[in-house]
C-alpha positions as CSV (number, residue, x, y, z in Angstrom):
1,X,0.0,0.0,0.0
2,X,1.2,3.2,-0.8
3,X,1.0,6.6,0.6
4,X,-1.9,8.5,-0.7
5,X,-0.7,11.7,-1.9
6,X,-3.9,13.5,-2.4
7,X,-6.8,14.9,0.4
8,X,-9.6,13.4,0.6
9,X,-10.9,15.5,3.6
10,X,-12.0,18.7,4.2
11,X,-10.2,21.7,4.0
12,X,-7.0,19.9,2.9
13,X,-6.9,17.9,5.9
14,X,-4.5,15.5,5.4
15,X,-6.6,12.6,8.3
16,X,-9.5,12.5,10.4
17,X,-9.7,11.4,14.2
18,X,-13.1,10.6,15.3
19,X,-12.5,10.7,19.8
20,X,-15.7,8.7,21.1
21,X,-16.3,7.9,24.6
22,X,-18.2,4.4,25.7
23,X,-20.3,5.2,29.1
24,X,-22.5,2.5,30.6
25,X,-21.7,2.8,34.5
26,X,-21.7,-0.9,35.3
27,X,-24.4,-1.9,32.5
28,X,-21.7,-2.8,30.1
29,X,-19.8,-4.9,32.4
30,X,-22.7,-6.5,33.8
31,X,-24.0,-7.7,29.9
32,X,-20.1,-8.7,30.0
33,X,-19.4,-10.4,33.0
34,X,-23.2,-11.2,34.6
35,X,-21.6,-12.6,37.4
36,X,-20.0,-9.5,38.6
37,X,-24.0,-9.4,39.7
38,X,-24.0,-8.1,43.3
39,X,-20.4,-8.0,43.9
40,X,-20.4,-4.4,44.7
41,X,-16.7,-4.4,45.6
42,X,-15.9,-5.5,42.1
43,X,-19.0,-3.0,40.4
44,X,-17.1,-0.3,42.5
45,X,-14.0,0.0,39.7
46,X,-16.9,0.4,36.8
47,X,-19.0,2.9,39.3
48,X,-16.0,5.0,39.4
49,X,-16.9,6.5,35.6
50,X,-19.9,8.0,37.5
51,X,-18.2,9.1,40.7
52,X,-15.2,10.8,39.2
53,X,-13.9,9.7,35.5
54,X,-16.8,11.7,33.5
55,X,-16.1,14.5,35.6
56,X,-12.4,14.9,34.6
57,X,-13.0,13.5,31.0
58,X,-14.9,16.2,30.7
59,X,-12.6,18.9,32.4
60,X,-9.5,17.2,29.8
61,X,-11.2,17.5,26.4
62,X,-12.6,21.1,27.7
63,X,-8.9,22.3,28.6
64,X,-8.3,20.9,24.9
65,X,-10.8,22.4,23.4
66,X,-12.4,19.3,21.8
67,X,-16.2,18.3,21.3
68,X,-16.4,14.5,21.1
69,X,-18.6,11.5,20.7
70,X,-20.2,10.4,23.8
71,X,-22.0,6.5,23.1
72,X,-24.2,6.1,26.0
73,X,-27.1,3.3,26.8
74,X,-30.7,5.0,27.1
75,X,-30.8,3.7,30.2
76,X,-27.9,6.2,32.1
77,X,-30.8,8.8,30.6
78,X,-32.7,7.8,33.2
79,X,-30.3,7.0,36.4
80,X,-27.2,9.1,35.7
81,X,-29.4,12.0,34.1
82,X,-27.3,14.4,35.6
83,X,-24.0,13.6,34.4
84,X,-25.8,13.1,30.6
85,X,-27.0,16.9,31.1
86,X,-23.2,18.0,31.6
87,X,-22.2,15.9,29.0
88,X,-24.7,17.4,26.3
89,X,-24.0,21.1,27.9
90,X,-20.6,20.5,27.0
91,X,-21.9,20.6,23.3
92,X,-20.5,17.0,23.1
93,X,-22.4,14.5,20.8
94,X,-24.6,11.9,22.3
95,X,-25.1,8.8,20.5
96,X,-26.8,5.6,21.4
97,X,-25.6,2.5,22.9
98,X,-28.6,0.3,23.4
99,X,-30.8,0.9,26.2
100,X,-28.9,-1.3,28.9
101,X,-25.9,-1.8,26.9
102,X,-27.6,-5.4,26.0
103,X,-25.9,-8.6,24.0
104,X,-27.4,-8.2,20.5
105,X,-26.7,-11.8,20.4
106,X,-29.0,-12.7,23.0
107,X,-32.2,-10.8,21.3
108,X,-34.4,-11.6,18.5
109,X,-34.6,-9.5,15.5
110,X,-37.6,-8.0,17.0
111,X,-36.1,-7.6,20.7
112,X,-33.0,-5.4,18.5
113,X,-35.2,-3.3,17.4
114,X,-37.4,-2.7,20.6
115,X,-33.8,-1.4,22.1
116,X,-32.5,0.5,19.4
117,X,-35.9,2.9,20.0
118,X,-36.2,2.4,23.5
119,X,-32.7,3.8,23.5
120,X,-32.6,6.5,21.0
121,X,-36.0,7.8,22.6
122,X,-34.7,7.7,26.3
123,X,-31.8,9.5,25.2
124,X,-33.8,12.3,23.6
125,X,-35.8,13.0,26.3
126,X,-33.7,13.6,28.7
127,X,-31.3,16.0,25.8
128,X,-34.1,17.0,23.6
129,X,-32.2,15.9,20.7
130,X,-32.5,12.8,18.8
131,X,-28.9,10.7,18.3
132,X,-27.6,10.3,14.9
133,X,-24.9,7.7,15.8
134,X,-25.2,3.9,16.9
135,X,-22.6,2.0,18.4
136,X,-23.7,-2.4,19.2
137,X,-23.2,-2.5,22.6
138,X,-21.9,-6.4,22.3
139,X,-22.6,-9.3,20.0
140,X,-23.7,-9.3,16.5
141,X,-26.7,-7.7,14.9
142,X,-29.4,-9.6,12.6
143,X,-29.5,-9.4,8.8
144,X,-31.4,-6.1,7.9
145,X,-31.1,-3.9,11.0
146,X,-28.7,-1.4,9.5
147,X,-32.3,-0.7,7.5
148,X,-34.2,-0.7,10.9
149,X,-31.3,2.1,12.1
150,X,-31.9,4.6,8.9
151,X,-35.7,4.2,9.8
152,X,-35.1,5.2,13.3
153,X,-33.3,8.3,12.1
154,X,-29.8,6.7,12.8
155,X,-27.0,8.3,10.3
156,X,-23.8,6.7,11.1
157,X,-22.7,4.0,13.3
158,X,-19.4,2.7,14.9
159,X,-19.8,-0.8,15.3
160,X,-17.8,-3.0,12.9
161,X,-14.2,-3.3,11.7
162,X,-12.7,-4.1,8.5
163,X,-11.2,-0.9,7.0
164,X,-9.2,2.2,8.2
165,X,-11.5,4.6,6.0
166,X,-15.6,5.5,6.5
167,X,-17.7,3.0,4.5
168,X,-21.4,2.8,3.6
169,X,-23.6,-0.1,4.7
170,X,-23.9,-2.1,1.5
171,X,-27.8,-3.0,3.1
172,X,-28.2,0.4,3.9
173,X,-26.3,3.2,1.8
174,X,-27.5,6.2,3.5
175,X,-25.8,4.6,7.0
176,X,-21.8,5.3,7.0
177,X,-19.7,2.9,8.9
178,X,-16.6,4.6,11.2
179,X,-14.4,1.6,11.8
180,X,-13.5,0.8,15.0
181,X,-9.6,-0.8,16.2
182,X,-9.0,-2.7,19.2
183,X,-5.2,-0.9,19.3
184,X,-6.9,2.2,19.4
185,X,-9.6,1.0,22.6
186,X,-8.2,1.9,26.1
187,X,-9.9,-1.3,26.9
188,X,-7.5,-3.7,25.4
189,X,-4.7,-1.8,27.3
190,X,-6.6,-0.3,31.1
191,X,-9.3,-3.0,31.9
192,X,-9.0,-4.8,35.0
193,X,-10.7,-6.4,37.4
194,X,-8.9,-9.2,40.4
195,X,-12.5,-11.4,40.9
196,X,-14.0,-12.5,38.7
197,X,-11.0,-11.6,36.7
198,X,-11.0,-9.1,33.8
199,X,-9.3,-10.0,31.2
200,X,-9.2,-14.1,31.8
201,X,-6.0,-14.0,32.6
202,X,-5.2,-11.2,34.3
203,X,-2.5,-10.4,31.3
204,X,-2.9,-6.3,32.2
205,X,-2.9,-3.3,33.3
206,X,-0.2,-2.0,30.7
207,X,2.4,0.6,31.4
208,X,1.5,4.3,30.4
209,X,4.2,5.1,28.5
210,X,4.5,2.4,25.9
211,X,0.7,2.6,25.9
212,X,0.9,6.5,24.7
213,X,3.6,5.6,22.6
214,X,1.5,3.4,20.6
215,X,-1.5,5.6,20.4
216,X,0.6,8.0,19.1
217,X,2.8,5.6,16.6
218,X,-1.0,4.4,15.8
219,X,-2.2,7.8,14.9
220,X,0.6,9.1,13.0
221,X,0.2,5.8,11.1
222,X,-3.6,7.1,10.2
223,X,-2.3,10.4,9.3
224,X,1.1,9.5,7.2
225,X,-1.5,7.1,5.0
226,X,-4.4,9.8,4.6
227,X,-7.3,7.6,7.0
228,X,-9.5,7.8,9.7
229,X,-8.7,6.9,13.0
230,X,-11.8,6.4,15.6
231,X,-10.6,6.2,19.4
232,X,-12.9,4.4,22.4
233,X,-12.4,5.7,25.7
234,X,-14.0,4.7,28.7
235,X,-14.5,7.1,32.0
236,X,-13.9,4.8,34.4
237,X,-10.1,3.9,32.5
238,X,-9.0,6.2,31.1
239,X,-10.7,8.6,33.6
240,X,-8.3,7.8,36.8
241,X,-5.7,11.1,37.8
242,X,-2.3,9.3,36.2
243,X,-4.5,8.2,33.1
244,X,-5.4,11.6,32.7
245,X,-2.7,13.1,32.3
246,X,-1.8,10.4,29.8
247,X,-5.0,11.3,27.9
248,X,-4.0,15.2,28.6
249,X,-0.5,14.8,26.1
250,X,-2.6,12.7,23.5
251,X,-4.7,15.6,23.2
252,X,-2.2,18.2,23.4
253,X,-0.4,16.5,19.9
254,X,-3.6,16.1,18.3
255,X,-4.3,19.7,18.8
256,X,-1.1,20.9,17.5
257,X,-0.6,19.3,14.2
258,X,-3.4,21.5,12.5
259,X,-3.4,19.1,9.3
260,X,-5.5,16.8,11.5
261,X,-9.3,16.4,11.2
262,X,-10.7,16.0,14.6
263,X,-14.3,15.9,14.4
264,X,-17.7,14.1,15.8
265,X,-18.7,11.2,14.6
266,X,-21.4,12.9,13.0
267,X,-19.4,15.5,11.4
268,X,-17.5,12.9,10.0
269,X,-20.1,10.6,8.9
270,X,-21.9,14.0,7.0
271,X,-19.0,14.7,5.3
272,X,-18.6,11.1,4.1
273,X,-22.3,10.8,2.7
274,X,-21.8,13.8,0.8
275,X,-17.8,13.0,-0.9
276,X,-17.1,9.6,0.0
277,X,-17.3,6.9,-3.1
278,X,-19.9,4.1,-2.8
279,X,-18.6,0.9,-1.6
280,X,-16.5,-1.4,-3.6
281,X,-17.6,-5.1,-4.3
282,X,-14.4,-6.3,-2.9
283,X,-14.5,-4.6,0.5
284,X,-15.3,-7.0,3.3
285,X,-18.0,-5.8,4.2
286,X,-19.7,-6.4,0.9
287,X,-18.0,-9.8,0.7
288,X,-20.1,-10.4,4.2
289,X,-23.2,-9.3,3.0
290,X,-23.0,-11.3,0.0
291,X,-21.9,-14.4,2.2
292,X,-24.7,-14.0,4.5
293,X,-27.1,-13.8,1.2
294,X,-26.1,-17.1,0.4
295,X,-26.2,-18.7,3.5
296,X,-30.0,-17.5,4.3
């Protein structure tokens, strides 16, 4: 693969970075791990996100003058309401997780959909603003919902994998695709948990250093090759003081290289339905769709 020598962004950008934040309070590690289930010592290290990691999030990406993308279960609407006012009056976006940050896996076509409203409408009453962006909480989603997303007003979603560049749905045109990277996921570098153990194995917490160096080696990578990077942060990891400070430089270097596109996943997505090309036959996610054609 070659260098691409021309923009393909806005402005002359040379890359886009797409920060989004994943905040369940303990619902995402309950649909994870269900028998962390009335272990409140072990719910305590998720609970944290609420009692302190949102807060200072918030206060990082204010000091670096960034709007991001928030994902957040309809649910948190309704029990952390107050920290999902700040987060909106912070003029970041909110985008929809689910409702209880549920296993797709586990639901029937028909049970997907019932969440995807339940938590797009929770989430707009309590902002007054309907979310554009969709991220699958965990597991896999059935044949045809990226159609049942556009009709729910959906726009974008961050859900899959498979490329380094935006791509439309090939069920679903209208829906653009941000690709996720587990290198780029504070998650596969911050989680832990003692009993019952997070990861299996116990084979982490990583060191902060070599951590930031990879983000960044990760981001210049993005940039040098003309892409689009999307980044998942969680409150409750990345969210700690020494973290912070971690996310803090990150931020700082994103901010001062000016060729850089940082931008909502909305933004993003817009720009993409109006410039990007369709998708190619080739690309894997076509290749899937086809293969799950055949197999019905």
């Amino acid at each position: 693969m070659q260098d691409n020598t021309d923009p393909i962004w806005p402005e002359g950008k040379r890359s886009a970075v797409v920060l989004t934040v994943d905040y369940s309070d303990v619902l995402g590690i309950l649909a994870q791990v269900p028998a962390m289930a009335g272990r409140d010592k072990s719910l305590s290290v998720w609970r944290y996100g609420s009692q302190r990691g949102v807060e200072r999030l918030l206060a990082r990406l204010d000091d670096a003058g960034l709007r991001v993308s928030w994902f957040l279960p309809g649910r948190l609407a309704e029990t952390q309401g107050a920290l999902v006012d700040e987060i909106a009056a912070a003029g970041h976006e909110i985008a929809c997780a689910g409702y209880e940050y549920e296993d797709f896996s586990t639901l029937t076509p028909q049970d997907q959909v019932q969440v995807l409203w339940r938590g797009r409408d929770a989430l707009a009453a309590r902002t007054g603003k309907l979310p554009t962006g969709f991220r699958l909480p965990l597991g896999a989603w059935a044949p045809g919902f990226e159609r049942e997303l556009t009709q729910a007003g959906f726009h974008w979603s961050s859900s899959w994998r498979g490329d380094d560049l935006p791509y439309r749905h090939p069920e679903a045109p209208s829906l653009i695709e941000l690709p996720l990277h587990y290198e780029l996921d504070d998650d596969a570098y911050l989680a832990f948990n003692l009993s019952p153990p997070v990861p299996p194995g116990q084979s982490r917490i990583a060191g902060y250093r070599e951590t930031l160096a990879n983000w960044q080696a990760d981001l210049d990578g993005f940039h040098r090759f003309g892409l689009c990077a999307v980044m998942r942060l969680h409150p409750e990891l990345i969210g700690t003081p020494g973290r912070a400070d971690l996310l803090r430089e990150l931020l700082a270097g994103l901010r001062d290289q000016p060729a850089r596109w940082v931008a909502t996943g909305e933004g993003v997505a817009r720009w993409w339905a109006a410039n990007g090309p369709d998708i190619p036959p080739d690309h894997p996610a076509s290749a899937f769709q086809r293969y799950r054609s055949e197999s019905q």
